[in-house]
PASEBA-1860 file (N, C-alpha, C; in nm, 3 decimals):
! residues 105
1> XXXXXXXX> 7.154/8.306/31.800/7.093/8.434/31.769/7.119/8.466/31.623 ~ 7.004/8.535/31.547/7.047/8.564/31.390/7.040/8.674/31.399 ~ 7.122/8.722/31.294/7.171/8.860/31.222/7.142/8.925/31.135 ~ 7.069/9.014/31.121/6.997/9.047/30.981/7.085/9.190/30.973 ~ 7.126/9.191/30.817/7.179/9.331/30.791/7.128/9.384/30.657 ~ 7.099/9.481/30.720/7.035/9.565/30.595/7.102/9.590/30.472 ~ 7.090/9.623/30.395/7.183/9.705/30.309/7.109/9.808/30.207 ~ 7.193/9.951/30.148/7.094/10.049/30.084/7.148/10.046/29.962
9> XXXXXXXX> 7.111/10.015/29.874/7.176/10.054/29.725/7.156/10.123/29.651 ~ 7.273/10.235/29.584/7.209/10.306/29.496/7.214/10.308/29.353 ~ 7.179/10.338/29.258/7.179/10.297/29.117/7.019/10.298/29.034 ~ 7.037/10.267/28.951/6.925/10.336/28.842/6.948/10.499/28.843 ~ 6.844/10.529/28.853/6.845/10.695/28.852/6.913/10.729/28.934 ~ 6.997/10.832/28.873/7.107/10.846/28.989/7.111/10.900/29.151 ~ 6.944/10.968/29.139/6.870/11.048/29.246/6.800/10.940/29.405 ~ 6.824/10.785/29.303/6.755/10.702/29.363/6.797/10.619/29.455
17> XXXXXXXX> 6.726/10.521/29.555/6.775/10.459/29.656/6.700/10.374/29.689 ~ 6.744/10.209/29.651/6.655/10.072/29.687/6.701/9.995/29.830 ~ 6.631/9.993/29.901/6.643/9.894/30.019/6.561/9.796/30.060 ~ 6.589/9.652/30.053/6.485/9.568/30.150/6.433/9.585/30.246 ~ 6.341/9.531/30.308/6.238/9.517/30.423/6.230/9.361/30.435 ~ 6.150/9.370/30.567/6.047/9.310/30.649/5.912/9.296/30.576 ~ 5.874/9.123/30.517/5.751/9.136/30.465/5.758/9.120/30.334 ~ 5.926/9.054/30.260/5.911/9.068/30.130/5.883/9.241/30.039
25> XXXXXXXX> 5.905/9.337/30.175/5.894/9.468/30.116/5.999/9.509/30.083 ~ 6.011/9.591/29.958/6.128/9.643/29.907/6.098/9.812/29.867 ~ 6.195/9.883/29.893/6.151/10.050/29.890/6.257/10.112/29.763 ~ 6.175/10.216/29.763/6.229/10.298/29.655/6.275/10.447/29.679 ~ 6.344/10.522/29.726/6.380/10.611/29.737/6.422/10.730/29.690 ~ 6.323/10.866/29.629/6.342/10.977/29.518/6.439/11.107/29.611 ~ 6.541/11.084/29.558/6.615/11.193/29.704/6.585/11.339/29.651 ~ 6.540/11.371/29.565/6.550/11.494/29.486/6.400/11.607/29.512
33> XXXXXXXX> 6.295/11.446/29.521/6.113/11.550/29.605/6.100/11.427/29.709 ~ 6.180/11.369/29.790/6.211/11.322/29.928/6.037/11.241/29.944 ~ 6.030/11.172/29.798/5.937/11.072/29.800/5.942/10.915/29.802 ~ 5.929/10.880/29.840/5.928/10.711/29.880/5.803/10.631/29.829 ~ 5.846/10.516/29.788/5.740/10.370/29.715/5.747/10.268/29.778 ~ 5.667/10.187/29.847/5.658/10.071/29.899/5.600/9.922/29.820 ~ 5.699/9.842/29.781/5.665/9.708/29.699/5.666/9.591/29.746 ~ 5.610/9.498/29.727/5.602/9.351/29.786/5.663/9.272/29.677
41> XXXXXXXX> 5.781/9.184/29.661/5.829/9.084/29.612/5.735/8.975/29.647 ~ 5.668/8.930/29.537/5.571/8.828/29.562/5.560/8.775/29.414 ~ 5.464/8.633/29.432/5.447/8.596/29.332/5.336/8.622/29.228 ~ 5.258/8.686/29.312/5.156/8.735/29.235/5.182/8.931/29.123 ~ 5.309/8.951/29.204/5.357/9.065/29.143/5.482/9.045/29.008 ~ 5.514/8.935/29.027/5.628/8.875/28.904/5.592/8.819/28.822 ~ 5.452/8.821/28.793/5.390/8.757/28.664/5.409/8.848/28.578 ~ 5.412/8.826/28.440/5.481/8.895/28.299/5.306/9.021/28.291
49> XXXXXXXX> 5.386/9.126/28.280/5.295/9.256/28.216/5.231/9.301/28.337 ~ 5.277/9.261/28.461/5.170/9.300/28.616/5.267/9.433/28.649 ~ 5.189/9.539/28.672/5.203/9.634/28.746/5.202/9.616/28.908 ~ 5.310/9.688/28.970/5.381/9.660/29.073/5.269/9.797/29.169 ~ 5.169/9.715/29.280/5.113/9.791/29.390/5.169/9.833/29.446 ~ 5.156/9.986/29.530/5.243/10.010/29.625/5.156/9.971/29.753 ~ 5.289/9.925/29.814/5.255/9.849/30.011/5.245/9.977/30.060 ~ 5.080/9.967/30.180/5.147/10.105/30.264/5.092/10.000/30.405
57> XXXXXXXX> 5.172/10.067/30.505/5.167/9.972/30.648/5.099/10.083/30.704 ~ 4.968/10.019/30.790/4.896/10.116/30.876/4.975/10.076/31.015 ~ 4.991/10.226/31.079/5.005/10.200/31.232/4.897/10.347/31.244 ~ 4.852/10.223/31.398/4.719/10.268/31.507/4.616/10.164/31.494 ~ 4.500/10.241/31.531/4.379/10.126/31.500/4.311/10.157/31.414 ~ 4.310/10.288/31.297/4.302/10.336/31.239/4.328/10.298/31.129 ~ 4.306/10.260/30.982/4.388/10.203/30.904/4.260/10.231/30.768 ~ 4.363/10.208/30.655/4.261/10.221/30.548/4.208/10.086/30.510
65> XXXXXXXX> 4.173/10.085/30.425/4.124/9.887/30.379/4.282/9.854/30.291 ~ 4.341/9.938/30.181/4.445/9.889/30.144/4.550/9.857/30.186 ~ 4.608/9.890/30.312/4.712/9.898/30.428/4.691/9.797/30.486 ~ 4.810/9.723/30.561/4.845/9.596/30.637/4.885/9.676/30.750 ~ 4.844/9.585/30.839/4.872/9.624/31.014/5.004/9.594/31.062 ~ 5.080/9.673/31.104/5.166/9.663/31.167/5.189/9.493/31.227 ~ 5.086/9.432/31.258/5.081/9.297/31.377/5.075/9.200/31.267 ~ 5.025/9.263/31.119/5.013/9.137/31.008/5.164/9.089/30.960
73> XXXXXXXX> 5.224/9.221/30.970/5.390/9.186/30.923/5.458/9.073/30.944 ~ 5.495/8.960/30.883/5.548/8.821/30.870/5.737/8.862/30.835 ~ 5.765/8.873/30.989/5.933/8.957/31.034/6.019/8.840/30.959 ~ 5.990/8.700/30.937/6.050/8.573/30.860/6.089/8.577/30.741 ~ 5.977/8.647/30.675/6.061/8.704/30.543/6.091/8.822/30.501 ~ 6.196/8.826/30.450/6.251/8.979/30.400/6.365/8.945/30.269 ~ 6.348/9.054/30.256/6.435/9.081/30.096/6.578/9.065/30.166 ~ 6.697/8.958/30.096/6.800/8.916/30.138/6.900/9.022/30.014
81> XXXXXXXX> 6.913/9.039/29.924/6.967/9.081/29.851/6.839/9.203/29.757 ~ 6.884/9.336/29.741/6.830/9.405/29.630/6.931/9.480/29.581 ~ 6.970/9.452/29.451/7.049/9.524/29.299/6.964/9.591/29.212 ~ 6.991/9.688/29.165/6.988/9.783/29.050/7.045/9.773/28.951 ~ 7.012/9.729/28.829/7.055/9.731/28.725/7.208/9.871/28.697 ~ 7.303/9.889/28.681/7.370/10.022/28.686/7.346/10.098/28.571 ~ 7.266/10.043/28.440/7.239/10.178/28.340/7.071/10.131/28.263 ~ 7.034/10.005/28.339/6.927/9.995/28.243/6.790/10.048/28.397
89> XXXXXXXX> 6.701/10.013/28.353/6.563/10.066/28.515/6.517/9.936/28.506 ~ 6.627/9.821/28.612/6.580/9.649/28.622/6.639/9.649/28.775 ~ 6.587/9.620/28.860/6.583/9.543/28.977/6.565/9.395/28.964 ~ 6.648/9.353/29.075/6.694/9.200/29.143/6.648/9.192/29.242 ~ 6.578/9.176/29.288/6.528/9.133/29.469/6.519/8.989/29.458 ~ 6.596/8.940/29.616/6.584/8.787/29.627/6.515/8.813/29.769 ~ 6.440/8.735/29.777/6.382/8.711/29.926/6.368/8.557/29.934 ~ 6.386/8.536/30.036/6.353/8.384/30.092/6.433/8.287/29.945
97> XXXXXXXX> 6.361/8.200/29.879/6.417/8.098/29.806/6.378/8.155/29.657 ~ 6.326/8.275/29.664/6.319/8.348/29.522/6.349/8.454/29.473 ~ 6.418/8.481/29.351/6.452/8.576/29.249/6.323/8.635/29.148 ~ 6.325/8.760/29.183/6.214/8.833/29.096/6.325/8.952/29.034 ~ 6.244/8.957/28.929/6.316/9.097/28.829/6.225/9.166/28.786 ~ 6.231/9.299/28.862/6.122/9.413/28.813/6.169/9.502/28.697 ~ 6.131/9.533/28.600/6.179/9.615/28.509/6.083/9.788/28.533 ~ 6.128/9.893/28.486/6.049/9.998/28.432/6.010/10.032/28.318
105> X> 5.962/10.127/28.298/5.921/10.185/28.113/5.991/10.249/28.121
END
């Protein structure tokens, strides 16, 4: 049987809160207007000067065209490690056999 453990980290802005997912998704957490960002660690998002989409997951049968279905979710991969830079706005997410580094402006 495997074990998956989450973990929540906080750092960058001090208001803020990064956690992995299910799906290569990684979240962002604004505790201050209790708003949330959804990102995909991928390779098409770690290319130099690419702006980072936000993931949104449809549940029902209902769904927009930009949203992934609940049933599309690939539970195999997930973010194994996510760090916060402690004074600069740089994320570390490792998922599966890769290291991506997101920076901010």
């Amino acid at each position: 049987k495997q074990w998956y453990q989450r973990r929540v980290r906080g750092g960058g802005p001090s208001n803020s809160i990064l956690t992995g997912s299910y799906h290569n998704f990684f979240r962002i957490f604004d505790r201050t207007n209790n708003k949330d960002a959804c990102f995909e660690a991928s390779r098409e998002s770690a290319k130099p000067k690419t702006q980072l989409k936000h993931c949104k997951v449809g549940v029902g049968p209902k769904r927009r065209k930009d949203e992934i279905s609940v049933e599309m979710l690939d539970f195999n991969h997930k973010i194994l490690h996510a760090h916060w830079h402690p004074t600069d706005n740089v994320i570390a997410v490792a998922a599966t056999n890769n290291l991506y580094l997101f920076t901010g402006k």
